[in-house]
RORO-24240 format. One line per 2 residues: their letters; for each residue x, y, z of N, C-alpha, C, CB. Coordinates in pm, whole numbers, plus 50000, padded with zeros to 5 digits. Glycine has a CB too. Layout:
<pts>
A = X/Y/Z/X/Y/Z/X/Y/Z/X/Y/Z; ...
</pts>
This chain:
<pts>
XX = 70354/35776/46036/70242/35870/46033/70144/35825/45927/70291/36016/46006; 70031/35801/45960/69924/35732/45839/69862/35834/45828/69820/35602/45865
XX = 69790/35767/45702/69748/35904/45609/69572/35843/45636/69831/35912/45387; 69473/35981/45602/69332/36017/45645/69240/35982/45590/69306/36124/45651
XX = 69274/35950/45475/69176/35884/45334/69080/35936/45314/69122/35751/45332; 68963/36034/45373/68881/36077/45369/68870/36230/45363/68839/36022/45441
XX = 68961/36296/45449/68985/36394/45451/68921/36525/45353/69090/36366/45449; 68831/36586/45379/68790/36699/45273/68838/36856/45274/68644/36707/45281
XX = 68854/36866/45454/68881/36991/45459/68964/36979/45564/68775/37081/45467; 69065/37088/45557/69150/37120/45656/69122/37234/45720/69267/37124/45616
XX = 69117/37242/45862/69100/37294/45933/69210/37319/46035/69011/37255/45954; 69270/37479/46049/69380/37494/46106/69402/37620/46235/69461/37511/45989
XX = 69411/37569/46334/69438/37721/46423/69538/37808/46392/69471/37704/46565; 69494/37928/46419/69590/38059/46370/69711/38099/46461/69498/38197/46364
XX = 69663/38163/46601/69786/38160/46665/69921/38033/46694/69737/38198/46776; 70014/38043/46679/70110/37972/46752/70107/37825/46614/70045/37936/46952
XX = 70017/37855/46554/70008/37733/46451/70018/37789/46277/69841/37648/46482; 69975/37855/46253/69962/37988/46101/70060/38082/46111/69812/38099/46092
XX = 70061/38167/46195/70075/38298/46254/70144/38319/46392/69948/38348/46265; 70291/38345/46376/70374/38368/46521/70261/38446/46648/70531/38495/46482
XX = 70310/38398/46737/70181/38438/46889/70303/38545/46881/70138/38300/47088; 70400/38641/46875/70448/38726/46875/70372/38839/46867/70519/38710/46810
XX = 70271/38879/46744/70177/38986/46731/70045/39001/46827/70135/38978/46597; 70028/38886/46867/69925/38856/46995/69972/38969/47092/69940/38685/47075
XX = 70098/38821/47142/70163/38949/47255/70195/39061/47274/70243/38947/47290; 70232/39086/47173/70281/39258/47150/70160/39330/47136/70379/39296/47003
XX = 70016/39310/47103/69913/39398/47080/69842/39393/47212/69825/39362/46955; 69852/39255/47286/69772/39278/47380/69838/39325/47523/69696/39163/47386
XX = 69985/39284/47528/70073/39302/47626/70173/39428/47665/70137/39206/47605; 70134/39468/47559/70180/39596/47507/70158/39721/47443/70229/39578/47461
XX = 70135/39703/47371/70075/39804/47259/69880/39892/47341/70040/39655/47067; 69814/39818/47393/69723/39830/47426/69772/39914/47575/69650/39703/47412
XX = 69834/39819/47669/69890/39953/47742/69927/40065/47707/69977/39942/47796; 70034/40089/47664/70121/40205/47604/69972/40281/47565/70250/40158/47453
XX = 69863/40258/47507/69792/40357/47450/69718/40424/47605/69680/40288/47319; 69647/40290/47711/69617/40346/47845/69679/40452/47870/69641/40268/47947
XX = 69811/40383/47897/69964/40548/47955/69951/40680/47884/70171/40511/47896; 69909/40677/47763/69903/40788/47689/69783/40857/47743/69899/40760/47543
XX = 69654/40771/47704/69573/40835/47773/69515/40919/47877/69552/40799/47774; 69570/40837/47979/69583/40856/48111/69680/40945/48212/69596/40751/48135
XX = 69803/40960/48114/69895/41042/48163/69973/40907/48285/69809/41205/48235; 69985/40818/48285/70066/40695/48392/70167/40655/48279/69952/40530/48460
XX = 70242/40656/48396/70410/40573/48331/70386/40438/48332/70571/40590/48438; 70452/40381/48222/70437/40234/48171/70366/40140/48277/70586/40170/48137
XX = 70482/40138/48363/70489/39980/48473/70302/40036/48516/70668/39982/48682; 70256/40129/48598/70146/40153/48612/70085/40098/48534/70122/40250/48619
XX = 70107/40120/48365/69952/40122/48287/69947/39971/48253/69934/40233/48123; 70012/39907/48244/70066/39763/48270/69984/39695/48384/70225/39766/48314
XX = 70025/39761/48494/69942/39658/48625/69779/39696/48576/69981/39727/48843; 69757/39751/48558/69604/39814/48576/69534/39792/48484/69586/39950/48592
XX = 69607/39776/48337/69561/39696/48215/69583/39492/48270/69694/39762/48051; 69677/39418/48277/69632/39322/48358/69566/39271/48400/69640/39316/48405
XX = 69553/39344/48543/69495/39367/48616/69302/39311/48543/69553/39519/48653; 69269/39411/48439/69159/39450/48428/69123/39318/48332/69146/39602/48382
XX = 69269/39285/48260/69221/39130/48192/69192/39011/48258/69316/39078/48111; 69281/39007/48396/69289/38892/48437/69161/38923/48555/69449/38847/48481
XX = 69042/39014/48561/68913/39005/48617/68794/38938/48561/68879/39118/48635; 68848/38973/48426/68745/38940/48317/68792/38741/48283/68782/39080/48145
XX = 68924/38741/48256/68934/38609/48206/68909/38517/48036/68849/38567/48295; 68993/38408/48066/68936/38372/47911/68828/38300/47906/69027/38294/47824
XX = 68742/38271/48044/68630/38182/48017/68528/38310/48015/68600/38049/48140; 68557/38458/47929/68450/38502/47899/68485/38567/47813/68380/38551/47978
XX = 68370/38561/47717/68363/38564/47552/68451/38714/47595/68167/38566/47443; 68402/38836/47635/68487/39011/47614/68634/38933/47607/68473/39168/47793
XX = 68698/38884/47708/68794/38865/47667/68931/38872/47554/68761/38822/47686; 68839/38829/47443/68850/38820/47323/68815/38933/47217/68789/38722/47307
XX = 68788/39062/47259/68716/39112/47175/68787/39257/47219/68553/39078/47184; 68868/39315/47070/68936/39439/47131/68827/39515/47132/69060/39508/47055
XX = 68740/39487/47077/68614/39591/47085/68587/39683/47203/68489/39516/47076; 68585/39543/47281/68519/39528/47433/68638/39669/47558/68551/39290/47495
XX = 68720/39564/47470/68887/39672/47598/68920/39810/47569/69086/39606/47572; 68895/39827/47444/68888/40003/47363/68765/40071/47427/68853/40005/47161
XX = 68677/39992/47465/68574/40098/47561/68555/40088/47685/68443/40099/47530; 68610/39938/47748/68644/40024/47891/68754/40064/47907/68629/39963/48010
XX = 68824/40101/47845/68996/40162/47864/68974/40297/47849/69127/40111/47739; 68891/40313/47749/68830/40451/47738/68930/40509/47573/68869/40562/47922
XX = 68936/40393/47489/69032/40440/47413/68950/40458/47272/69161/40341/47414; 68953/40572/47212/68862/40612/47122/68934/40612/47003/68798/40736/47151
XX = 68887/40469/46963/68991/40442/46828/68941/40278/46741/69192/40423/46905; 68949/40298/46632/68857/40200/46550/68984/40049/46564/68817/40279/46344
XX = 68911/39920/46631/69017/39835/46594/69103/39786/46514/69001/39783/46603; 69011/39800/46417/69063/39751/46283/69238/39835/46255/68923/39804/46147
XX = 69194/39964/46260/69321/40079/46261/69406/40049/46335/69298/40215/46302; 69357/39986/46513/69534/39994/46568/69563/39862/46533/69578/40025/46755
XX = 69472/39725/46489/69576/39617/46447/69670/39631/46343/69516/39507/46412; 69626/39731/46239/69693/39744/46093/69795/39813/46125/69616/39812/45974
XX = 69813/39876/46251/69905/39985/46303/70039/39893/46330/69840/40070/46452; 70004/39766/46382/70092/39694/46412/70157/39543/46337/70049/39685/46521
XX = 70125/39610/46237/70080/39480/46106/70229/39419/46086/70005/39558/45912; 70337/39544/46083/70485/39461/46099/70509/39340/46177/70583/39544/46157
XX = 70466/39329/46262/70470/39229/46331/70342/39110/46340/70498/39288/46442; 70289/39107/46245/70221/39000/46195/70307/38917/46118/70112/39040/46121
XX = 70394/38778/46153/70414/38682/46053/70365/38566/46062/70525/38663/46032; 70381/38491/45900/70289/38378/45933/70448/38278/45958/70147/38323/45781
XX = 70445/38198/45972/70525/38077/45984/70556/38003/45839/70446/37980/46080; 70656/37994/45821/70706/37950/45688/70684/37826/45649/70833/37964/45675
XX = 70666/37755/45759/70602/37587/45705/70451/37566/45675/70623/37468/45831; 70410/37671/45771/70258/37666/45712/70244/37765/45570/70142/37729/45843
XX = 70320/37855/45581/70285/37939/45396/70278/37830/45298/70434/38057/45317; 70446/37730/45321/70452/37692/45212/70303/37532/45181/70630/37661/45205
XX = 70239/37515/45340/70166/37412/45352/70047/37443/45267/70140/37381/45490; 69980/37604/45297/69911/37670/45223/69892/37680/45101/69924/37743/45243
XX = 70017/37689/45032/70056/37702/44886/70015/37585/44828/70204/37724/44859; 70072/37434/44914/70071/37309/44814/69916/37293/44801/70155/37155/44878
XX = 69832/37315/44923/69690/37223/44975/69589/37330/44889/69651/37215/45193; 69605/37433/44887/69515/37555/44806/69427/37514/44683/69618/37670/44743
XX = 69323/37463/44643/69219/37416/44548/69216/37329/44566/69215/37423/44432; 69319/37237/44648/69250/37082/44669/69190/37057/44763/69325/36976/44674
XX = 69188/37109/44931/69071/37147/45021/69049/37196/45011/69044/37159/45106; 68916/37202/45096/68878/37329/45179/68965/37371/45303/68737/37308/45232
XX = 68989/37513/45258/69102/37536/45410/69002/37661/45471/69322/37611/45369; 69023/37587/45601/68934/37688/45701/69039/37740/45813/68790/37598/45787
XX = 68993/37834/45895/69088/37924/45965/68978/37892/46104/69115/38114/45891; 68995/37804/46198/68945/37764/46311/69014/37805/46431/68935/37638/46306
XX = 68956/37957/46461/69004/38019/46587/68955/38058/46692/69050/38098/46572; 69030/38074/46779/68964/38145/46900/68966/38301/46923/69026/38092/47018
XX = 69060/38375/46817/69068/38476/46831/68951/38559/46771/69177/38495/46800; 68892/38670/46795/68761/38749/46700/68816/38746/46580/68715/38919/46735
XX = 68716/38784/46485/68738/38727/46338/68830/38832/46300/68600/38712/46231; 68792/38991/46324/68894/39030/46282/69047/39060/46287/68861/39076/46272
XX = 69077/38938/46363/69199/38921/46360/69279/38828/46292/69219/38915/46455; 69174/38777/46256/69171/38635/46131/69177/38755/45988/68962/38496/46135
XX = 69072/38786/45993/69083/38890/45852/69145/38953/45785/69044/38961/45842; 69220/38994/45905/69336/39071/45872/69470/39043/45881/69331/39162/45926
XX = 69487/38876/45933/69572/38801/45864/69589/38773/45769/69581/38733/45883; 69466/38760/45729/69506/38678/45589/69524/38781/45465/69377/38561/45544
XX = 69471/38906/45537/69496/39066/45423/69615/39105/45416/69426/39213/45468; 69689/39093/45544/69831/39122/45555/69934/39038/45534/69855/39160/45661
XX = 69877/38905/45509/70004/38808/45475/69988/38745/45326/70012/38674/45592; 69868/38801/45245/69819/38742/45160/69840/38598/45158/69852/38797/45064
XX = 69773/38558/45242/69750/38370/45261/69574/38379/45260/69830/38278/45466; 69532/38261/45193/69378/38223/45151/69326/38096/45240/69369/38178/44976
XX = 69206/38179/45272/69093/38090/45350/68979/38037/45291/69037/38158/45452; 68930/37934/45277/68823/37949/45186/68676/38036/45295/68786/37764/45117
XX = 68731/37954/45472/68628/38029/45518/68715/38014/45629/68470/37990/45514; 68691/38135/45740/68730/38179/45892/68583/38163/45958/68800/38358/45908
XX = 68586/38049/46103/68516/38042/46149/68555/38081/46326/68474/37934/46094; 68531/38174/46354/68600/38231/46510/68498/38192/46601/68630/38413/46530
XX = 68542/38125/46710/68427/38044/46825/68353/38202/46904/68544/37910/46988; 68431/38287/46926/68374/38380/46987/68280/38480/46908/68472/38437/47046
XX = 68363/38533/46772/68261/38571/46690/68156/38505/46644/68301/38605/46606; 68164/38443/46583/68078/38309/46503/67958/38252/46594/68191/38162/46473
XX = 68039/38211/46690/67918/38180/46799/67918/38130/46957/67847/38079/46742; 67999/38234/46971/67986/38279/47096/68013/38243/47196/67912/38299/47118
XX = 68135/38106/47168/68182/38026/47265/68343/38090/47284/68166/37861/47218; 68376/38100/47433/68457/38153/47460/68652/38084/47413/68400/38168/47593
XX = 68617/37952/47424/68716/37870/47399/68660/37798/47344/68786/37823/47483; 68778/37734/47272/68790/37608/47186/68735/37475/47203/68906/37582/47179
XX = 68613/37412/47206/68572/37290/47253/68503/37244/47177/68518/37283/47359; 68440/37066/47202/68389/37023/47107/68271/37038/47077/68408/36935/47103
XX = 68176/37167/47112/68060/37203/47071/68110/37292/46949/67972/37269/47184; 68234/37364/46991/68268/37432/46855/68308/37368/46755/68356/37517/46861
XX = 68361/37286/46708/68386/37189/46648/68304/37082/46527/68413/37145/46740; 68159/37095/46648/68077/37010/46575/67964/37156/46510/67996/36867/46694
XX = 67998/37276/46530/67954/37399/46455/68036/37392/46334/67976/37539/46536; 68140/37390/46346/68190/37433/46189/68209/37329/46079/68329/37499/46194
XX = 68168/37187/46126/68140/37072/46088/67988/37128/46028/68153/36952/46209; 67906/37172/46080/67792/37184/46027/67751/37311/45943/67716/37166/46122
XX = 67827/37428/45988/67867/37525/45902/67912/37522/45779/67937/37575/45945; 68008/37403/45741/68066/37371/45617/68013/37257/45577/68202/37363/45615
XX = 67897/37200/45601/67825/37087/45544/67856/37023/45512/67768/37080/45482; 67980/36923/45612/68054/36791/45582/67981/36756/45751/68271/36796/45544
XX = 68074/36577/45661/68062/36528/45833/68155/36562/45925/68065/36380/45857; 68205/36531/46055/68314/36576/46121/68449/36499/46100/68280/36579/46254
XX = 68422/36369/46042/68504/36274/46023/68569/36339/45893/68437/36129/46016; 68518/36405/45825/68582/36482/45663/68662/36590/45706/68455/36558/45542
XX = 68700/36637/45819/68775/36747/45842/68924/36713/45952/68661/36856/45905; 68985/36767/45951/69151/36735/45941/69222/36862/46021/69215/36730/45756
XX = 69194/36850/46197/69222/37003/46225/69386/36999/46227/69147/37066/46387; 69426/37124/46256/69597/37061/46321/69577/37266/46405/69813/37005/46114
XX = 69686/37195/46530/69644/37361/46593/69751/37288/46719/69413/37425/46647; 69792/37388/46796/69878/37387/46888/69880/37379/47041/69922/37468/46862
XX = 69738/37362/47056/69726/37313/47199/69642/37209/47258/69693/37406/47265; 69689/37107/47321/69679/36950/47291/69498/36900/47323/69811/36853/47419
XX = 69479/37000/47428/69305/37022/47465/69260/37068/47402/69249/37084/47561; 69305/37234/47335/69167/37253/47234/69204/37230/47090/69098/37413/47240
XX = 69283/37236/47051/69305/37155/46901/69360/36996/46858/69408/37237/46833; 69342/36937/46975/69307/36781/46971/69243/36682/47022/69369/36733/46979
XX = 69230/36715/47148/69129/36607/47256/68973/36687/47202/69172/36631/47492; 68963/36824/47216/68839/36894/47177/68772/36826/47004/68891/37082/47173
XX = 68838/36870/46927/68783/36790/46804/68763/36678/46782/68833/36797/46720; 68851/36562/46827/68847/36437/46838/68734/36348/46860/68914/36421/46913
XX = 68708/36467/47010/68577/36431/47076/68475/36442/46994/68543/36507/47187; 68433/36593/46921/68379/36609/46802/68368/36509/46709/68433/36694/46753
XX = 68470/36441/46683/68437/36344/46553/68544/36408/46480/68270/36350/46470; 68613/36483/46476/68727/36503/46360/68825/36465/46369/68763/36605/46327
XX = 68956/36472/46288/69045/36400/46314/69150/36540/46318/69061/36269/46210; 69269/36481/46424/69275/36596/46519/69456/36591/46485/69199/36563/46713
XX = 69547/36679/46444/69711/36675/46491/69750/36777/46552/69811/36664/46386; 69838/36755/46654/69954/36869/46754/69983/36939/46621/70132/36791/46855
XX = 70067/37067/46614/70200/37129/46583/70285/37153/46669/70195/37232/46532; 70408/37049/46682/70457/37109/46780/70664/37093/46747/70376/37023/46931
XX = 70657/37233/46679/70788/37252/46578/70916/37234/46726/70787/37460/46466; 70863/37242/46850/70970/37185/46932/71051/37037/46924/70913/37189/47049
XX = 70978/36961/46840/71003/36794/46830/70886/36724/46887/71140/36739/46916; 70717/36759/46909/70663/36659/46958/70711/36564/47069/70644/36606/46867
XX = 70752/36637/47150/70739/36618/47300/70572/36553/47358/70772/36784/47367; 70501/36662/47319/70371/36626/47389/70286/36565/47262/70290/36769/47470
XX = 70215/36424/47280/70115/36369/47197/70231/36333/47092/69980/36474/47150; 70338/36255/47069/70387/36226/46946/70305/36120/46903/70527/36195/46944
XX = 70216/36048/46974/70109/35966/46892/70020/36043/46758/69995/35919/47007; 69997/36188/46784/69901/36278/46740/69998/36398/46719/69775/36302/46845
XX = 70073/36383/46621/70227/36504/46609/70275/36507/46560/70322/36530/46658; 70274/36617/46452/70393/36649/46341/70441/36807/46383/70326/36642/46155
XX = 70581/36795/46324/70673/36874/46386/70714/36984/46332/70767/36816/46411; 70641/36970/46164/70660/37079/46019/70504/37082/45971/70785/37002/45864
XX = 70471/37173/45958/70363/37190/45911/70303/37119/45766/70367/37312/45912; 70394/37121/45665/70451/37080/45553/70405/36936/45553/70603/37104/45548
XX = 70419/36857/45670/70387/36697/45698/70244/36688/45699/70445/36633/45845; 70180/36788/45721/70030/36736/45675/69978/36713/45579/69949/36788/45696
XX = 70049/36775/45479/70049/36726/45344/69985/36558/45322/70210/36739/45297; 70116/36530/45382/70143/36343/45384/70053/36315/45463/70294/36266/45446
XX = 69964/36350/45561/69835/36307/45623/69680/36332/45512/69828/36408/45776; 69733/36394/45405/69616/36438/45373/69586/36365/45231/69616/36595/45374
X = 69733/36376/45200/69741/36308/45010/69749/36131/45058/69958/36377/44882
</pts>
């Protein structure tokens, strides 16, 4: 595994790479129903199809998608987001290879939080796990791109006033947190704590190993 020499800032995706996709699922797969059913007076399996249902019309190639904002008012659910994520904050964890990755790299980059999720779900990661960002840049909040690609990429390259070649992403899905930046101009690694199966050209398996890409 060779090391980056240039490297200024690290740049890291949150779900499935920071932060277990566990609290994802459970808020959006769950938790968000259960409140429909309440609403509505429908038993689970119902509020389930019809919540679904209502995501998989919309899709992830459009920005609402992403935005509990958006699903709390057509669901008809009268309730501040911020409140039901914190509601479910137990089940926010971060991943123990990245805490401790966090800990070592902290004043010597710049560490950025490069997501696809709305910001405040970034925000309130990092409130609830006390882990430090220097900056959270969310493609959908920020600017308005629905997914992860290399127009976003070459935004937060210019957002943080480096070149793209000075930034160091690592994120968990092989299109948008490696072929996407790459393309960009940055330099791009898998996480993939299964053993790097996919891309072991471009793959570390502990978070902890980026270290050694970076020093």
């Amino acid at each position: 595994m060779g090391r980056l020499g240039k490297a200024k800032v690290l740049s890291l995706d949150l779900d499935g790479t920071v932060v277990d996709r566990a609290f994802a699922e459970r808020f959006w797969m769950d938790f968000i129903p259960r409140l429909y059913a309440e609403l509505k007076g429908l038993d689970a399996e119902e509020a389930r199809r019809l919540v679904y249902a209502a995501y998989d019309e919309v899709g992830p190639g459009d920005i609402r998608w992403y935005l509990p904002e958006y699903w709390l008012e057509r669901f008809g659910i009268r309730a501040d987001p911020r409140a039901l994520i914190l509601e479910n904050a137990d089940w926010i964890r971060v991943y123990p290879d990245a805490e401790e990755l966090l800990g070592r790299v902290n004043g010597r980059y710049t560490i950025v939080a490069s997501t696809n999720s709305a910001r405040i779900f970034a925000e309130i990661y990092q409130e609830v796990l006390g882990i430090k960002f220097d900056a959270i840049l969310s493609c959908v909040s920020d600017f308005g791109i629905p997914r992860k690609n290399a127009e976003f990429y070459r935004k937060v390259a210019d957002a943080l006033g480096v070149d793209p070649g000075e930034i160091l992403h690592v994120g968990d899905d092989p299109e948008r947190d490696v072929r996407a930046p790459l393309e960009a101009g940055l330099e791009a690694y898998l996480i993939d704590r299964g053993g790097c199966r996919r891309l072991p050209e471009r793959c570390v398996d502990d978070m902890r190993k980026v270290e050694d890409l970076l020093d």
